[in-house]
C-alpha positions as CSV (number, residue, x, y, z in Angstrom):
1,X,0.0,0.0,0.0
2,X,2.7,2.3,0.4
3,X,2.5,3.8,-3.4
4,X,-1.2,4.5,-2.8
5,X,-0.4,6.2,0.7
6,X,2.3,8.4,-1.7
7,X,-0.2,9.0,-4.1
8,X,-2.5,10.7,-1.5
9,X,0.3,12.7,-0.1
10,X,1.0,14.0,-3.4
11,X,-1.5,16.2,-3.0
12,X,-0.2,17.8,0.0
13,X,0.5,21.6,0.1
14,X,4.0,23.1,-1.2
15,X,6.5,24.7,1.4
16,X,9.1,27.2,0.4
17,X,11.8,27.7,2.5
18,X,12.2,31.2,3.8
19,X,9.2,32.4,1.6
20,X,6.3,31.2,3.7
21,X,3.6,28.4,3.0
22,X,2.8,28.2,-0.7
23,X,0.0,26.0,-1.9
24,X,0.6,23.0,-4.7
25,X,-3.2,23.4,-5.6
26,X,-5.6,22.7,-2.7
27,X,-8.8,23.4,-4.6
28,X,-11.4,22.9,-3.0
29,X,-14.3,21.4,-5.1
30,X,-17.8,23.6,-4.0
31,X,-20.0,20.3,-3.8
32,X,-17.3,19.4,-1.2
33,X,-16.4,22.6,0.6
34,X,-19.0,22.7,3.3
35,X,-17.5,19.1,4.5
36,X,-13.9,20.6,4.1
37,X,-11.9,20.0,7.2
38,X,-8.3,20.6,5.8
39,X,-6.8,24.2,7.0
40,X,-7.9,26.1,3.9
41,X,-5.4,28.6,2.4
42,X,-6.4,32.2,0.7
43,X,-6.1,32.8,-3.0
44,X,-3.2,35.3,-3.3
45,X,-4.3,36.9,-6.8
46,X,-1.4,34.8,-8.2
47,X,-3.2,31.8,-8.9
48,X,-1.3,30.1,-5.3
49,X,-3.1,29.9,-2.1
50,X,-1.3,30.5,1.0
51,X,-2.4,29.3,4.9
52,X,-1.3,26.2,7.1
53,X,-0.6,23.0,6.1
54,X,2.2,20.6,6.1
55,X,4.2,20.5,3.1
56,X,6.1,19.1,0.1
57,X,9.5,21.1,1.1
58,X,12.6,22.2,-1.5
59,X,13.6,25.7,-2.1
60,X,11.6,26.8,-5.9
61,X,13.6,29.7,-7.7
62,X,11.8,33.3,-8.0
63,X,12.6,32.9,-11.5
64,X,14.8,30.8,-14.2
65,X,15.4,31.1,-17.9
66,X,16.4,28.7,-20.5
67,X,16.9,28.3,-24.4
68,X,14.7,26.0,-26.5
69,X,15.8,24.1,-29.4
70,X,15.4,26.5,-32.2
71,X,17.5,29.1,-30.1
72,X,14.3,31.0,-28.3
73,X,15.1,32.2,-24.5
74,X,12.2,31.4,-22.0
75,X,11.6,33.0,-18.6
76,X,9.8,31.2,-16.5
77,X,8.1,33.3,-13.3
78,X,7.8,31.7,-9.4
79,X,4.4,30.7,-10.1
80,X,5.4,28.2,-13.3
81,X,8.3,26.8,-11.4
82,X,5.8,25.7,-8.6
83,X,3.4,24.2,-11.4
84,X,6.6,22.7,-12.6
85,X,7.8,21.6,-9.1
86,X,3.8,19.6,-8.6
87,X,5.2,17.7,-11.5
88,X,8.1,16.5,-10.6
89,X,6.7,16.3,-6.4
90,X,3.9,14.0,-8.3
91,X,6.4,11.9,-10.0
92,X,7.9,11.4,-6.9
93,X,5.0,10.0,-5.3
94,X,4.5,8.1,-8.1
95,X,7.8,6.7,-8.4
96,X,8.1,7.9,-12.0
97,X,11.4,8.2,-13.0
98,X,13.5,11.1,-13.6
99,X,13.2,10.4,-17.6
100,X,8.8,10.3,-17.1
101,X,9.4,13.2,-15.0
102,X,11.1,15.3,-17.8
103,X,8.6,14.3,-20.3
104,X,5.7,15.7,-18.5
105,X,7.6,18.6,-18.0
106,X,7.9,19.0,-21.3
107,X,3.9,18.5,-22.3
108,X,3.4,21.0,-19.7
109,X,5.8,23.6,-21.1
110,X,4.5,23.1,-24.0
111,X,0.6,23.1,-23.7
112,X,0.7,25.2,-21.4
113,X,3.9,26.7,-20.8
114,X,3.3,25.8,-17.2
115,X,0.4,27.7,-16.2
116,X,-3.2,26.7,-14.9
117,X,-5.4,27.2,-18.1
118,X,-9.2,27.9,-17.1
119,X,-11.6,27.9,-19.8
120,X,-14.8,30.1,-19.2
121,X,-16.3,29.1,-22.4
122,X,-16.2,26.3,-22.2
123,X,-16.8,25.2,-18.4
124,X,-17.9,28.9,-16.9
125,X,-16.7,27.4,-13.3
126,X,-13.2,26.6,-14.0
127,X,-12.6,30.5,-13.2
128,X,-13.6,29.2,-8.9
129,X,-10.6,27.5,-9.4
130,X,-6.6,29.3,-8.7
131,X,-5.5,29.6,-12.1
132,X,-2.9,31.6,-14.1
133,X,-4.9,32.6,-17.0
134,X,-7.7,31.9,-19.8
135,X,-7.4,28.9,-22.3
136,X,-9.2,28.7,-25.3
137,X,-8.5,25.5,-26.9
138,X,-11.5,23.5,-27.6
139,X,-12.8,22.5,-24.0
140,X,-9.2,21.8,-22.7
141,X,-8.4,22.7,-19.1
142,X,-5.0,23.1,-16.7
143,X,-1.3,22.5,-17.1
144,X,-1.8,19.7,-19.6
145,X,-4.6,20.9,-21.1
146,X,-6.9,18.1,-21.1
147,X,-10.1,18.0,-22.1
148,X,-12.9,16.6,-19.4
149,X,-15.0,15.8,-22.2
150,X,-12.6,13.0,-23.4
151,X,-12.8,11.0,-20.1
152,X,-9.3,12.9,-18.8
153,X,-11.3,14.0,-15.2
154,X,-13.4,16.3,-13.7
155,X,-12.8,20.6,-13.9
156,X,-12.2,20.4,-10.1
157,X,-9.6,17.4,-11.1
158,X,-7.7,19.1,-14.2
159,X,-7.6,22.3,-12.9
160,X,-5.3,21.2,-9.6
161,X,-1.5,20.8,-10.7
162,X,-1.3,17.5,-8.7
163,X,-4.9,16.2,-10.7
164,X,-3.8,16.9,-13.7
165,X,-0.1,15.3,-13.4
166,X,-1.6,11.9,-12.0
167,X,-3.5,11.9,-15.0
168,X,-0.5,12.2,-17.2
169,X,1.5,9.7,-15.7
170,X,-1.6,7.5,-15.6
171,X,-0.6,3.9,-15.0
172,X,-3.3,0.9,-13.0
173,X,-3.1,2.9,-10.0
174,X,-4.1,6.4,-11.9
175,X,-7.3,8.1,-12.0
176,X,-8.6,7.3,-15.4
177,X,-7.2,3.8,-15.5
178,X,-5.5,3.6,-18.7
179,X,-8.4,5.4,-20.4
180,X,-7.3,7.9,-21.9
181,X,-4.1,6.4,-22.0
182,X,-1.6,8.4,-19.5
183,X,2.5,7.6,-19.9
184,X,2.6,4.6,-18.0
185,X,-0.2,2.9,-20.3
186,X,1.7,3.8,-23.3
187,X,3.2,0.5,-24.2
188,X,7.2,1.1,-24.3
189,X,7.3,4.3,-23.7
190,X,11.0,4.8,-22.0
191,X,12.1,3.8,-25.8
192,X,10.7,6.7,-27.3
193,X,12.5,10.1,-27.2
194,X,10.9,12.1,-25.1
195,X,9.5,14.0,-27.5
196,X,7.4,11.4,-29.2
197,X,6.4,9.7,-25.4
198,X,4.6,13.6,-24.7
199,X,3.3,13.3,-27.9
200,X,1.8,9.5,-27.2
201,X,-0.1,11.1,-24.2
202,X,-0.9,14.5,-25.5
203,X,-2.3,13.0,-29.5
204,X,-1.5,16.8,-30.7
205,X,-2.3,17.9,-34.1
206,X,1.5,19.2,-33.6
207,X,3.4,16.5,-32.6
208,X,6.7,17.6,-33.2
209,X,6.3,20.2,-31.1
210,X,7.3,18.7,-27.4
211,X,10.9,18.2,-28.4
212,X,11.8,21.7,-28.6
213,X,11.1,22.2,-25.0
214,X,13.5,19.4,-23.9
215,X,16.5,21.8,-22.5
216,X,14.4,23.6,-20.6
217,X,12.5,20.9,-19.4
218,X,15.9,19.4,-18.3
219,X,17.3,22.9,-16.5
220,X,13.8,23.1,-14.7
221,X,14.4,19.6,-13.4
222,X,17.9,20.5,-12.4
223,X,16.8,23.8,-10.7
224,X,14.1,21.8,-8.9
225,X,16.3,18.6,-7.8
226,X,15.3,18.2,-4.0
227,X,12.1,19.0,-3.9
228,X,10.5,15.8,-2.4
229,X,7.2,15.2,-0.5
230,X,7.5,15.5,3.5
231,X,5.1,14.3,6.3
232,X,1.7,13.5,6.4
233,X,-0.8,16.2,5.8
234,X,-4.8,16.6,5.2
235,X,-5.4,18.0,1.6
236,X,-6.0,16.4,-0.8
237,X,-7.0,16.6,-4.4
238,X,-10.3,18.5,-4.7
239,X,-11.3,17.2,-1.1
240,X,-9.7,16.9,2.4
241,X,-9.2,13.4,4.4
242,X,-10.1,12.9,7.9
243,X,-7.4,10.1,7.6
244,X,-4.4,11.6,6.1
245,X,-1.8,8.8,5.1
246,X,0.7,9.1,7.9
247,X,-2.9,8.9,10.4
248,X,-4.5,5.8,8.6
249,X,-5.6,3.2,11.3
250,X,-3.2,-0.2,10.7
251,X,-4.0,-3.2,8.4
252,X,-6.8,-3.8,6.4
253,X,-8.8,-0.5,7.9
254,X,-6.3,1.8,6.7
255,X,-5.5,0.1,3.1
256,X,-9.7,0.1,2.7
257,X,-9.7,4.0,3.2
258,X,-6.8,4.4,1.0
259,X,-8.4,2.4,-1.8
260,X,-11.8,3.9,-1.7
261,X,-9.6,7.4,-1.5
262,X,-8.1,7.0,-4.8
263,X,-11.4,6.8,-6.5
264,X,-11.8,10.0,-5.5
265,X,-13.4,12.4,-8.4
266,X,-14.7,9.7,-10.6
267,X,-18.3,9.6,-11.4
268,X,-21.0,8.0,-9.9
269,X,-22.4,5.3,-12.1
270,X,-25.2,2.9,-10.9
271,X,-24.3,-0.4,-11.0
272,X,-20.6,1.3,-11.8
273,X,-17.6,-0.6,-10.2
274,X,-15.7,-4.3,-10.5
275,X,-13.2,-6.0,-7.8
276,X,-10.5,-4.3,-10.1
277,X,-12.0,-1.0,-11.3
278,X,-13.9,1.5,-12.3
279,X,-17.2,-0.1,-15.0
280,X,-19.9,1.5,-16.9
281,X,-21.7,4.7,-18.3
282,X,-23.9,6.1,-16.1
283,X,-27.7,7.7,-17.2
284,X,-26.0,11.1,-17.4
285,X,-23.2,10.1,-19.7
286,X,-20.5,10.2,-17.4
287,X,-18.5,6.9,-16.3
288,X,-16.8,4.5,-16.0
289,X,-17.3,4.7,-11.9
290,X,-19.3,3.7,-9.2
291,X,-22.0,3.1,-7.4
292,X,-22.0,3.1,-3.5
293,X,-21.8,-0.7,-2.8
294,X,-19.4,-1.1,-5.9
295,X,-17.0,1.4,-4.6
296,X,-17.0,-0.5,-1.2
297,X,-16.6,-3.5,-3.1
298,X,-13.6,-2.7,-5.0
299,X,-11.8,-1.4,-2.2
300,X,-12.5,-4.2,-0.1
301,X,-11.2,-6.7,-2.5
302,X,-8.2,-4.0,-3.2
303,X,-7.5,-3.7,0.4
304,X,-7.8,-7.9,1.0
305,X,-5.4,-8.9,-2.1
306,X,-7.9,-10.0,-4.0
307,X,-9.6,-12.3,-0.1
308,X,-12.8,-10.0,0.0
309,X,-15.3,-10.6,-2.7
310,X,-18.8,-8.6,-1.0
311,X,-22.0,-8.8,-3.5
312,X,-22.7,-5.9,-5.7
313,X,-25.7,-4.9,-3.5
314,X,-26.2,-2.5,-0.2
315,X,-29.0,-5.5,0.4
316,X,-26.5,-8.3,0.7
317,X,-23.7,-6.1,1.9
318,X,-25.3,-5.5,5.1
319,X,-24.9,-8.9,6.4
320,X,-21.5,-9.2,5.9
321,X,-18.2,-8.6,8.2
322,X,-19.6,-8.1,12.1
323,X,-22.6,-5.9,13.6
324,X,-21.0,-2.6,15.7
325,X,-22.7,-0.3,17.8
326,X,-22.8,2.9,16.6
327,X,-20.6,4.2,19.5
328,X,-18.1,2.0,18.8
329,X,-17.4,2.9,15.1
330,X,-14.2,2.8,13.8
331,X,-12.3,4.2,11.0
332,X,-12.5,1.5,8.2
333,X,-16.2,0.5,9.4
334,X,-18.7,0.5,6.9
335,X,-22.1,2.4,7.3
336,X,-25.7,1.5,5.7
337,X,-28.2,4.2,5.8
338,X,-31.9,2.7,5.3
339,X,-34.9,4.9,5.0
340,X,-37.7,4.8,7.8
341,X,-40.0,1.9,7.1
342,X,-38.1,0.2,4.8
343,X,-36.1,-2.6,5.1
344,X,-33.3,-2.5,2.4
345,X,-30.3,-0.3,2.8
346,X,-30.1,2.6,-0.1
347,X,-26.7,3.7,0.9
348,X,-23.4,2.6,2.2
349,X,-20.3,4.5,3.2
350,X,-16.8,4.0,4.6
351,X,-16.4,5.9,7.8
352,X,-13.3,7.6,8.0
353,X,-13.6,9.1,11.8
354,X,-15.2,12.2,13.2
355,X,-18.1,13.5,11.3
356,X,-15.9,12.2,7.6
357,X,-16.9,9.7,5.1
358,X,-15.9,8.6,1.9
359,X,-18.4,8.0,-0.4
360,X,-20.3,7.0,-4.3
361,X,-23.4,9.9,-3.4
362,X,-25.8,9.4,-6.4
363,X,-26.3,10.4,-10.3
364,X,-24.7,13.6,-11.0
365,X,-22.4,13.6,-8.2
366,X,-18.4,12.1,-8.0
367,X,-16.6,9.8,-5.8
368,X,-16.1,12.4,-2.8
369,X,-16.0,12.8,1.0
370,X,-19.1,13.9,2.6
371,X,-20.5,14.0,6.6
372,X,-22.5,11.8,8.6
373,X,-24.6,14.7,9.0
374,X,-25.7,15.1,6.0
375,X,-28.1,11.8,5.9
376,X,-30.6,13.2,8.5
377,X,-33.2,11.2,10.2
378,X,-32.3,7.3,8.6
379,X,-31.9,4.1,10.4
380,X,-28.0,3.3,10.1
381,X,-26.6,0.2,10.3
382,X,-22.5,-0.2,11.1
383,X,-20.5,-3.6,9.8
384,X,-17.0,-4.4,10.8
385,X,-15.4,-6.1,7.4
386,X,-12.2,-7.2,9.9
């Protein structure tokens, strides 16, 4: 579990040495806010967010320039270095090399040359989001410019620097799951050139394009050699965790939180989810995802090895693992909400401690964290899987 625990700490908040606490991208999705229990930051004007938090540490330039290919000098601002510096921090976590690193440094540079793209017209709320300016290319969004209407994630998701990166590295343990096809799912890819690997992910109409950002892909990496991820924190992605990875309860508890966890921002799909994945196209269009019971489901078999295999249904769910009293819940329990006078479970959740769940909510929503609160007057039912 421990490259899933890195995953989530990926998303931790940046720390500059000497220049105060500066924010990766701690965006805050509004669904989500109102259940937010991570020490939120303040949006600066510069497209960074500044407040308490602990931290991906390495000292980021104020500025740095470099020559491309065909002879052009670039100068790249604070605020591209620390979009550059959520790249390589997200490598890092994701144990990408130094080589996958460099590449997506270079489909950054050169989609966006490193800055946080909103597109009004084409998704009005991008602009809620800390960005560095205004895209305009088709419906694409963020560093990478990815385009949520081609199954690369949610605005929320490609509009956060540490989103958007996990989607480019991609991989079995990446949000989209090899669809769209991130770096690691591009078969061979370390015997490409570089140039041709960004252009594998990226399928530009100009594909010869990424190479000429190679040198100063490389002296950005150079400049930015050190900065690693440090502690344990609460933000996340889009959301905040209750259960940060350095605070997960042991065994299977903590590996079933961290499972359901990286789901996080895929769409709800009823009937959505396998022991392995994400399944389906939901009645809005959206998936593949979940539904609630899948969700628990898959992270159950996930966090077993493969030991766990619960039904697909809230129905049959219910009478697995061991009955707890609700004062006795734990952090890895799961929770069945059943409306008064009924007898079948509609929901189930994974309680994550305090007030905090994690959760598959309904049609039109995502994968998300939510409250206990928020069920109101329902019958609730607690199983203990371990």
């Amino acid at each position: 579990m421990w490259r899933k625990a890195l995953v989530i700490v990926a998303a931790l908040i940046l720390l500059l040495p000497g220049v105060g606490l500066v924010a990766l991208a701690a965006l805050f999705d509004p669904a989500t806010a109102q259940a937010a229990t991570c020490a939120t930051s303040n949006d600066n004007g510069s497209g960074s967010l500044s407040g308490p938090s602990l931290s991906v540490s390495g000292t980021v330039p104020e500025s740095l320039s470099a020559t491309t290919a065909d002879g052009q000098t670039v100068t790249l601002n604070h605020t591209q270095l620390e979009r550059a510096a959520a790249i390589i921090a997200t490598g890092n976590a994701e144990n990408i090399d130094a080589n996958g690193q460099l590449i997506a440094l270079m489909a950054a540079l050169t989609e966006s040359t490193l800055r946080v793209l909103a597109n009004t017209s084409a998704y009005p709320d991008s602009a809620n989001y800390p960005h560095d300016g205004e895209g305009s290319d088709h419906d694409s969004l963020g560093l990478f410019q990815m385009r949520p209407s081609t199954g690369w994630g949610s605005v929320a998701n490609l509009m956060d620097p540490i989103g958007s990166s996990r989607a480019f590295y991609g991989g079995p343990d990446g949000p989209n799951h090899g669809s769209p096809a991130g770096l690691l799912d591009i078969p061979n890819w370390q015997n490409l050139s570089p140039g041709a690997a960004a252009q594998a992910v990226e399928v530009s109409e100009y594909p010869d394009r990424y190479a000429n950002y190679q040198p100063v892909a490389e002296k950005i990496a150079s400049a930015l050699t050190g900065v690693t991820l440090t502690g344990g924190g609460q933000c996340l992605t889009g959301n905040t965790a209750t259960n940060p990875p350095g605070n997960l309860p042991p065994g299977f508890a903590g590996a079933f939180i961290a499972a359901a966890e990286k789901e996080i921002g895929l769409p709800y799909v009823w009937g959505g989810g396998t022991y392995t994945g994400p399944s389906g196209i939901g009645s809005d269009g959206r998936g593949p995802g979940f539904d609630c019971s899948g969700l628990v489901m898959y992270a159950a078999y996930q966090a077993s090895g493969g030991k766990l295999r619960l039904p697909h249904y809230t129905g049959d769910q219910i009478h697995d693992g061991s009955a707890v009293a609700w004062a006795d819940k734990q952090p890895g329990d799961i929770i069945f909400y059943t409306y008064r006078g009924e007898t079948v479970p509609h929901h189930v959740v994974i309680y994550l401690g305090g007030d905090k769940i994690v959760q598959a909510p309904q049609t039109g929503e995502n994968v998300r964290y939510g409250t206990l609160s928020e069920f109101g007057d329902e019958i609730t039912t607690v199983r203990r899987l371990s």
